[in-house]
RODO-2510 file (C-alpha; in nm, 4 decimals, decimal comma):
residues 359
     n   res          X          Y          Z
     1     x     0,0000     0,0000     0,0000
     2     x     0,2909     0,2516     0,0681
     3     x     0,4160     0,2033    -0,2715
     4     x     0,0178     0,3077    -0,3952
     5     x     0,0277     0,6533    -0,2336
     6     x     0,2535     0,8559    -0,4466
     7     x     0,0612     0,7702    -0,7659
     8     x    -0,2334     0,8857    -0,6193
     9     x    -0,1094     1,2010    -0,4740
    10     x     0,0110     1,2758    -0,8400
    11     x    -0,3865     1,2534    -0,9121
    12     x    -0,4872     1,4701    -0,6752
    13     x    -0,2693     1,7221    -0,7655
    14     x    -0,3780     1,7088    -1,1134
    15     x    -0,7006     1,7652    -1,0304
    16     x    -0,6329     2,0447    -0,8262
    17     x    -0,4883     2,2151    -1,0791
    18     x    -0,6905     2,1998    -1,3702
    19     x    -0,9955     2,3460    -1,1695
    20     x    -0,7606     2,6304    -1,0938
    21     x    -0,7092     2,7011    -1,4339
    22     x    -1,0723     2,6659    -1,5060
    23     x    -1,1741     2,8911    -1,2125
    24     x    -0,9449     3,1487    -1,3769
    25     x    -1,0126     3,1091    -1,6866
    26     x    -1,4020     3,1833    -1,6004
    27     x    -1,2686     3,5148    -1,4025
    28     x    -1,1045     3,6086    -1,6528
    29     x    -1,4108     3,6257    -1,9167
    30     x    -1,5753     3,9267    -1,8922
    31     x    -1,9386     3,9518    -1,7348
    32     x    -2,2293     3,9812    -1,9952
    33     x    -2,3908     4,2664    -1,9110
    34     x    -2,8247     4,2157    -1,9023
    35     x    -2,9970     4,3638    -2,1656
    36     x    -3,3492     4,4845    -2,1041
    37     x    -3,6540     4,4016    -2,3490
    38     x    -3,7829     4,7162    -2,4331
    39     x    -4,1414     4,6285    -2,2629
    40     x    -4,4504     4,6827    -2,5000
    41     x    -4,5239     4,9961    -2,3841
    42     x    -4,1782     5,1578    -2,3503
    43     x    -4,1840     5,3748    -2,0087
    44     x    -4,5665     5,3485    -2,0001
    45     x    -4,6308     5,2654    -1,6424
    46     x    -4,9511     5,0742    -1,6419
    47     x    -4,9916     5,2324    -1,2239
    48     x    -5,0345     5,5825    -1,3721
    49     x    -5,3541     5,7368    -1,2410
    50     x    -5,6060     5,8561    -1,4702
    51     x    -5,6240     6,2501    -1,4975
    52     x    -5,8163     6,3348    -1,2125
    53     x    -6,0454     6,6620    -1,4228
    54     x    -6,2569     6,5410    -1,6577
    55     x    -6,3388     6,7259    -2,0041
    56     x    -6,7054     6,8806    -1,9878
    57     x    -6,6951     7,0946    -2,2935
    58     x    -6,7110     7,4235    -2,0073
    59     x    -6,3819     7,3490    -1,8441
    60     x    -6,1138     7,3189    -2,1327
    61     x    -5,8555     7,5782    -1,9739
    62     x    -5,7998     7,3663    -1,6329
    63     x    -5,8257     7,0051    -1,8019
    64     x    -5,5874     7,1319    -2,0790
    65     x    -5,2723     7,2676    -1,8326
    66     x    -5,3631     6,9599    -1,5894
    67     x    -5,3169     6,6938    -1,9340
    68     x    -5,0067     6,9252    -2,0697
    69     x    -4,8845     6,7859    -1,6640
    70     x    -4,9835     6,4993    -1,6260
    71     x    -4,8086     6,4232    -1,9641
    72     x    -4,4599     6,5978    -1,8841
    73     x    -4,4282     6,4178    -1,5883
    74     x    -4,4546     6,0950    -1,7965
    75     x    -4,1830     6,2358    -2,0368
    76     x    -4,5286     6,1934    -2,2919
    77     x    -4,5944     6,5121    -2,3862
    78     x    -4,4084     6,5176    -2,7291
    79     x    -4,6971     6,3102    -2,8424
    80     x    -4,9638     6,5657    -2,8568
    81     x    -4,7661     6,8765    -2,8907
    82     x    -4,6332     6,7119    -3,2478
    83     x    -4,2279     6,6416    -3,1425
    84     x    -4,2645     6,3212    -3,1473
    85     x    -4,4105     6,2806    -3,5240
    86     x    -4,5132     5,9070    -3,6078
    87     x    -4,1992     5,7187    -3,8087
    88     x    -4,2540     5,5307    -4,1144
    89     x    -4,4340     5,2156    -4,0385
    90     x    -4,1587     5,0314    -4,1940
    91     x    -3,9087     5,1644    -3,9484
    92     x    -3,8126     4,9185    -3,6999
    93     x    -3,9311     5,1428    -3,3812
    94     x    -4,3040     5,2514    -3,4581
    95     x    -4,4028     4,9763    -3,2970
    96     x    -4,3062     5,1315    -3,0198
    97     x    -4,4337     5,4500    -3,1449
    98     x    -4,7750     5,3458    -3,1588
    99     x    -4,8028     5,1476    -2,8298
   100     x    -4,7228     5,4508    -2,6800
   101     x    -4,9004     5,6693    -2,8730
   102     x    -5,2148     5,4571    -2,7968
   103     x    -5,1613     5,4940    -2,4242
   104     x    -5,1329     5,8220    -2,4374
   105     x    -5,4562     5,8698    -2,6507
   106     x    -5,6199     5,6773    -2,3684
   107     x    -5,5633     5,8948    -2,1545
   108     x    -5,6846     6,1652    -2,2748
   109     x    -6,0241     5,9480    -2,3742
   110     x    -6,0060     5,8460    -2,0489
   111     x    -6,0270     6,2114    -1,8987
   112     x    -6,3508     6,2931    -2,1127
   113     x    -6,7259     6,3032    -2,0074
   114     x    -6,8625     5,9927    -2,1417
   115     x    -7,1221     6,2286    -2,3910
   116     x    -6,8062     6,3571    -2,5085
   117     x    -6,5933     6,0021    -2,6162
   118     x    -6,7676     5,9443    -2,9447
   119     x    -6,6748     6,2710    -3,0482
   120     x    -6,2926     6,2103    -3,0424
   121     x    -6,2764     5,7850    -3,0202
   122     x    -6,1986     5,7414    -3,3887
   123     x    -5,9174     5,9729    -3,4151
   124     x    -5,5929     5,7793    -3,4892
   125     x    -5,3194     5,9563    -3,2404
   126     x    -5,3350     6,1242    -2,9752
   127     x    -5,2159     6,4374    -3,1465
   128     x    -5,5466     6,4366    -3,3726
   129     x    -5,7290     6,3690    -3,0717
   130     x    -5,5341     6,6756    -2,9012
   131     x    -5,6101     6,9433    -3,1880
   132     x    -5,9903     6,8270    -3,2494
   133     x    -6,0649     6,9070    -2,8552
   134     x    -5,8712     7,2557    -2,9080
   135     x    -6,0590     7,3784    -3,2342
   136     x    -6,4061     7,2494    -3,0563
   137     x    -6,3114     7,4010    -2,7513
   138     x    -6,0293     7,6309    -2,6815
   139     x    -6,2016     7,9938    -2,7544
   140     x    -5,8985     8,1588    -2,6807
   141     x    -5,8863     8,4151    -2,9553
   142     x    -6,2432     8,5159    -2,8554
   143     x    -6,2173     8,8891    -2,7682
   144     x    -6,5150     8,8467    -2,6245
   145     x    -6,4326     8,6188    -2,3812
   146     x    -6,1679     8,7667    -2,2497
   147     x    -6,3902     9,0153    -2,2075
   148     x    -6,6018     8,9002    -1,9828
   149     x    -6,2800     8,7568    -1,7573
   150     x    -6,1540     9,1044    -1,7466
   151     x    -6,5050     9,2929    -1,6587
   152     x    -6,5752     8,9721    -1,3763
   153     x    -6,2286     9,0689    -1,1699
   154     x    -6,2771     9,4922    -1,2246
   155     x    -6,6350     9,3616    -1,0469
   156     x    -6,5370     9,1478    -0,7867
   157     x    -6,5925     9,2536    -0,4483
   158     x    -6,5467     9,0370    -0,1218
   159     x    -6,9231     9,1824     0,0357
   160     x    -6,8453     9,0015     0,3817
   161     x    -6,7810     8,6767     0,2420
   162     x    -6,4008     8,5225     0,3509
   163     x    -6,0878     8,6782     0,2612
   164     x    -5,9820     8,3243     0,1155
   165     x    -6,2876     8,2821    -0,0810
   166     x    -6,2260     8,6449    -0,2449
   167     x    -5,8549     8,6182    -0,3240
   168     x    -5,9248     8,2588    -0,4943
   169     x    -6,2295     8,3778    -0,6953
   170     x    -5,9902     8,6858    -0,8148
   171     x    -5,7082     8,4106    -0,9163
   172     x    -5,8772     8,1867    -1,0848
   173     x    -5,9803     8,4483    -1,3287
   174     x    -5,6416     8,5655    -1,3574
   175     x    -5,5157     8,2259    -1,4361
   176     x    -5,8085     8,2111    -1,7353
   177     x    -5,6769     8,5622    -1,8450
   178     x    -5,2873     8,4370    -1,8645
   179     x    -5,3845     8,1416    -2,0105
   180     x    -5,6293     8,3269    -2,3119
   181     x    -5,3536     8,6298    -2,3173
   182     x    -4,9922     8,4420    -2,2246
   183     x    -4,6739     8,6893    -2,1853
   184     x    -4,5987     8,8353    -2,5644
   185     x    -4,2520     8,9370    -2,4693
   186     x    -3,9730     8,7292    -2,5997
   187     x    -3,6764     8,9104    -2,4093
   188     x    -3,5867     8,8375    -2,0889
   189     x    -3,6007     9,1782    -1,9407
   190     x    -3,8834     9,2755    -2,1747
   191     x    -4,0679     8,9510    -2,0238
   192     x    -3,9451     9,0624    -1,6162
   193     x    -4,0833     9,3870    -1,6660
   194     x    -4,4057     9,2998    -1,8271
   195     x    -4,4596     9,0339    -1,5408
   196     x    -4,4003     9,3214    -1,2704
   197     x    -4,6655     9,5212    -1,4623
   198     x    -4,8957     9,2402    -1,4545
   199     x    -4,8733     9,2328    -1,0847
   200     x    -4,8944     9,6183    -0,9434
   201     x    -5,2573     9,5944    -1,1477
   202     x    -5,3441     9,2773    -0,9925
   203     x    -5,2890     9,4082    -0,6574
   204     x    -5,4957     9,7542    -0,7046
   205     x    -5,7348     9,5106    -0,8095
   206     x    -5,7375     9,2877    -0,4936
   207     x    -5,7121     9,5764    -0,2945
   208     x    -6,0189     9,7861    -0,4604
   209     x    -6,2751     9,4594    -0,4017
   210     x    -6,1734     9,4091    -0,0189
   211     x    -6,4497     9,5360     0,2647
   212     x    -6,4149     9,8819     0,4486
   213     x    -6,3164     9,7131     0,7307
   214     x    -6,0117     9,6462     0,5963
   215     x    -5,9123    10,0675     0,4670
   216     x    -5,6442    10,1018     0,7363
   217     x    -5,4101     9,8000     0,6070
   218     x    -5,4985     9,8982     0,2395
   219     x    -5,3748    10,2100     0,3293
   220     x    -5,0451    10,0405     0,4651
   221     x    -4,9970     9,7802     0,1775
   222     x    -4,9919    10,0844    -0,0635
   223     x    -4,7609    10,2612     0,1309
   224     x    -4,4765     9,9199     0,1154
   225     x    -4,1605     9,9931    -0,0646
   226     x    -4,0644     9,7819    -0,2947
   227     x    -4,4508     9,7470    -0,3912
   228     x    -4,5341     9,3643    -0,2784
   229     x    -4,6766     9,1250    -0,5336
   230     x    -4,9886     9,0117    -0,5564
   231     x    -4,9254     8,6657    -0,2665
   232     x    -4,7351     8,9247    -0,0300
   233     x    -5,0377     9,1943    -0,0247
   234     x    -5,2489     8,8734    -0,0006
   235     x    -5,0342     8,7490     0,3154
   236     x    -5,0193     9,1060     0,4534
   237     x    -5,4638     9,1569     0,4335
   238     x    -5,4666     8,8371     0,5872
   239     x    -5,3005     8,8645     0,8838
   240     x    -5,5041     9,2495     0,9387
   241     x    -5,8296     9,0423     0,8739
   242     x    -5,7487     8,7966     1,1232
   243     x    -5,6738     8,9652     1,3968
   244     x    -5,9958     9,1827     1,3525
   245     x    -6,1805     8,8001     1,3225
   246     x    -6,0543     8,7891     1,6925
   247     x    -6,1102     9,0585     1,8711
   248     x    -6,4719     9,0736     1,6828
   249     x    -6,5490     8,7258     1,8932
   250     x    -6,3812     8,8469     2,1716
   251     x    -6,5972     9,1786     2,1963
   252     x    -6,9040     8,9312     2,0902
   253     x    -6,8290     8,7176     2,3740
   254     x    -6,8490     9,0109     2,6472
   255     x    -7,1475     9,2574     2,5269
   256     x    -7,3625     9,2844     2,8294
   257     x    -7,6681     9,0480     2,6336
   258     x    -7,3823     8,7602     2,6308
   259     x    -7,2692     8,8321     2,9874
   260     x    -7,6535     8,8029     3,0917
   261     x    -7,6963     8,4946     2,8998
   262     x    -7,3830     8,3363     3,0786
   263     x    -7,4732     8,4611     3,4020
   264     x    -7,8218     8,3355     3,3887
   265     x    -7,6694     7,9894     3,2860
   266     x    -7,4811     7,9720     3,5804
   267     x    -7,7571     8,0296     3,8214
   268     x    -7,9422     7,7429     3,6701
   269     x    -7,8729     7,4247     3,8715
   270     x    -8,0513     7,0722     3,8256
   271     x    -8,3921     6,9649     3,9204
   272     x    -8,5401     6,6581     4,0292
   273     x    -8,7451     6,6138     3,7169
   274     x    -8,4390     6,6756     3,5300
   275     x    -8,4957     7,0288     3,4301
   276     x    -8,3509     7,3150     3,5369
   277     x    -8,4407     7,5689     3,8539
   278     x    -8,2986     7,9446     3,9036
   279     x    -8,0759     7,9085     4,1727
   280     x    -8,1627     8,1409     4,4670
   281     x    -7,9978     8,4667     4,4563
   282     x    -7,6537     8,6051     4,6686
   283     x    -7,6707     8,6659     5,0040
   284     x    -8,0109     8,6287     5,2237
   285     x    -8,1045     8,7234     5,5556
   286     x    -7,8267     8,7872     5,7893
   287     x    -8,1191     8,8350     6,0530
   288     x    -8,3015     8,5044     6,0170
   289     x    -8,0563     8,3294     5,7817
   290     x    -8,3342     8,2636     5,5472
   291     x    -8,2125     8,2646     5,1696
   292     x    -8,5538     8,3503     5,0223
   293     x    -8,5286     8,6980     5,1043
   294     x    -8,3395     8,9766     5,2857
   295     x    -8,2246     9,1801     5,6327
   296     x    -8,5155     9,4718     5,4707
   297     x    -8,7824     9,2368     5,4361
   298     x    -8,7673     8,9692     5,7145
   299     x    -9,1086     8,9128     5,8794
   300     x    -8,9062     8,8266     6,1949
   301     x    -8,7122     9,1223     6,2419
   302     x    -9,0146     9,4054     6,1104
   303     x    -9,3365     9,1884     6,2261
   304     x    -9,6010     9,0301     6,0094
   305     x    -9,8657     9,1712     5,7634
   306     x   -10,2217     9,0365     5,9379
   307     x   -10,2907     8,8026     5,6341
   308     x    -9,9933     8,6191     5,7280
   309     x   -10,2036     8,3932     6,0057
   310     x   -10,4727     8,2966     5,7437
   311     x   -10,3207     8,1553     5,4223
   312     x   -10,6705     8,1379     5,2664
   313     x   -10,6210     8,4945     5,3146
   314     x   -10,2725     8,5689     5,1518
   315     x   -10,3245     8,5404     4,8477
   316     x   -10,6815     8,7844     4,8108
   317     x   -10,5314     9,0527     5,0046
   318     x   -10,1954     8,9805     4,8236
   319     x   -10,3970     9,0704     4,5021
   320     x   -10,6522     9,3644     4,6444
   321     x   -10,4391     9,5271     4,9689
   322     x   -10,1432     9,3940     4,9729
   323     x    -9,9293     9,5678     4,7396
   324     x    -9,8573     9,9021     4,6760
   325     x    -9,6759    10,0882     4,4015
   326     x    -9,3740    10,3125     4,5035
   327     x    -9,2317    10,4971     4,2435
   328     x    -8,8834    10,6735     4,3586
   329     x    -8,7544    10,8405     4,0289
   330     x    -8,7547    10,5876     3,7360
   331     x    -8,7806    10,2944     3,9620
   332     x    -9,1258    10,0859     4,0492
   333     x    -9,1391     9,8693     4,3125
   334     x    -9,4284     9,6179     4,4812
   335     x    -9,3674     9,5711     4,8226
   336     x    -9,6561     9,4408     5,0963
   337     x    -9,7934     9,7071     5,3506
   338     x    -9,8842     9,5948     5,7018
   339     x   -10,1812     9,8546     5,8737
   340     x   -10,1037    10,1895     6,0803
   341     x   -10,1173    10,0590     6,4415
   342     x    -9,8469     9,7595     6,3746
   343     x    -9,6287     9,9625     6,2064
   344     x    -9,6367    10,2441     6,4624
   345     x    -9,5080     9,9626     6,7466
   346     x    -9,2096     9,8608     6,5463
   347     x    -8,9685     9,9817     6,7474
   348     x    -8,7141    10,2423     6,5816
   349     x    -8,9617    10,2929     6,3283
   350     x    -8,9164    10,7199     6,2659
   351     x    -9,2674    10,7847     6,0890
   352     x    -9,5910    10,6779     6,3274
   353     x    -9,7921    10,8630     6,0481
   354     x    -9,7144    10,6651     5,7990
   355     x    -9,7526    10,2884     5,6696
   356     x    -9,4580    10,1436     5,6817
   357     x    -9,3375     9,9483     5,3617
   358     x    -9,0750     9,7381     5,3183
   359     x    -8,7907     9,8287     5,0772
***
């Protein structure tokens, strides 16, 4: 057996080294790099959410700038603004072409009112699709139209309603207006100064509609050097317009009627029936230490009217005797009487010739 092991350590040896060549020989091969397959639809992702406005034949200006978005973002939009023109249909890539195309076209079906589809369905790109909704409904060169944008915001007027409400009404219109009459200018500083222009009117504009309430801070935001734009005279109003929304409810909260109302509120306490009692007034009678009335008209400490002994009684002579008028001034008052003789033994009491009342 010894003289078995050197042939087979020669083997082994072998072995070893022709895997080592093989290993290196595989390193040494350079690493094919993973092509993609262009998928069907190219970039298309099939996840995209549909355009959220839909086309109603009224509301072309906001569904147009929310497509021309929703079709930059997708790196799309060369397909309805006509850079991306359809290739031959013998070139190798309008296949691709056309599976895009079609998604794109889908989209913008897609974002229609149904009553509107069969109008633009059989249209064969998107582009066609694009420039039939445009002629039927982009009235952009419509002097009258613009117009009637114009005269709206000269007209606008907040009347009470929310600062927010006002400012948005007054920007949608303006975004109508840019979008009917965009920025003619074609040099830069040309283009800056017609933009600055733009927004010193829109301000005198804002500031004309907004309540009298609100004169002192228009005063103010006319005054402001350099003259704000149009979303820093916004932020400037709003900040005069609430803090005159405060104290207003603060004042609200403590006329007299409101301080009655709480007052009254407080008094009321809980009843067996589960409604609600007036709770006795402050103080009492630091005489008797009744809590029904007070020290000026406590039976014990002044003597009682002679109906008091018959109850039968109280109430007639409560009605025909026992109440008397006294007017001091602009102040009436009904207060029980008790006869001369009574009221004459009350000791301390200054006038015998008088009935004495209780005040």
């Amino acid at each position: 057996m010894a003289s078995l092991d050197p042939p087979q350590k020669s083997s082994d040896s072998t072995e070893a080294t022709t895997l080592l060549e093989r290993l290196a020989q595989i390193l040494s091969q350079p690493l094919p790099l993973k092509t993609e397959q262009p998928s069907r639809s190219g970039t298309t992702d099939d996840r995209t959410p549909p355009i959220s406005v839909k086309l109603t034949g009224h509301n072309y200006g906001l569904w147009a700038q929310v497509v021309e978005m929703h079709l930059a973002g997708k790196e799309k939009l060369g397909y309805i603004n006509g850079t991306l023109p359809a290739p031959p249909t013998t070139n190798e890539n309008y296949a691709k072409w056309f599976a895009e195309d079609s998604t794109v076209k889908a989209w913008l079906i897609g974002s229609m009112d149904s009553a509107l589809i069969g109008n633009f369905i059989r249209f064969p790109c998107a582009r066609d699709v694009w420039k039939a909704v445009v002629v039927a409904y982009f009235d952009g060169k419509d002097k009258t139209q613009v117009y009637n944008l114009r005269r709206k915001v000269t007209r606008l007027k907040q009347s009470g309603r929310p600062l927010e409400e006002y400012f948005n009404n007054l920007q949608f219109f303006w975004q109508e207006i840019d979008f009917r009459r965009p920025n003619p200018m074609e040099c830069p500083k040309d283009i800056e100064k017609h933009n600055s222009l733009v927004q010193e009117e829109r301000v005198y504009n804002f500031l004309d509609g907004l309540d009298d309430r609100l004169d002192s801070i228009r005063a103010e935001v006319l005054r402001m050097e350099p003259f704000p734009s149009i979303e820093e005279a916004f932020a400037r109003i709003r900040q005069e317009d609430v803090r005159q929304n405060y104290h207003l409810e603060k004042v609200e909260n403590n006329t007299p009627v409101a301080m009655v109302v709480k007052e009254n509120e407080a008094h009321l306490i809980p009843a067996r029936s589960g409604q609600t009692k007036p709770r006795p007034p402050p103080g009492g009678c630091t005489h008797c230490g009744g809590i029904k009335h007070t020290r000026e008209t406590c039976f014990k400490l002044h003597g009682y009217p002679d109906w008091w002994k018959d109850p039968k009684k109280k109430k007639q002579q409560g009605n025909d005797a026992g109440k008397a008028t006294i007017a001091s001034g602009s102040e009436v008052s009904l207060v029980p009487l008790v006869n001369r003789e009574k009221a004459s033994s009350i000791e301390g009491y200054p006038h015998e010739g008088d009935y004495w009342v209780w005040f």
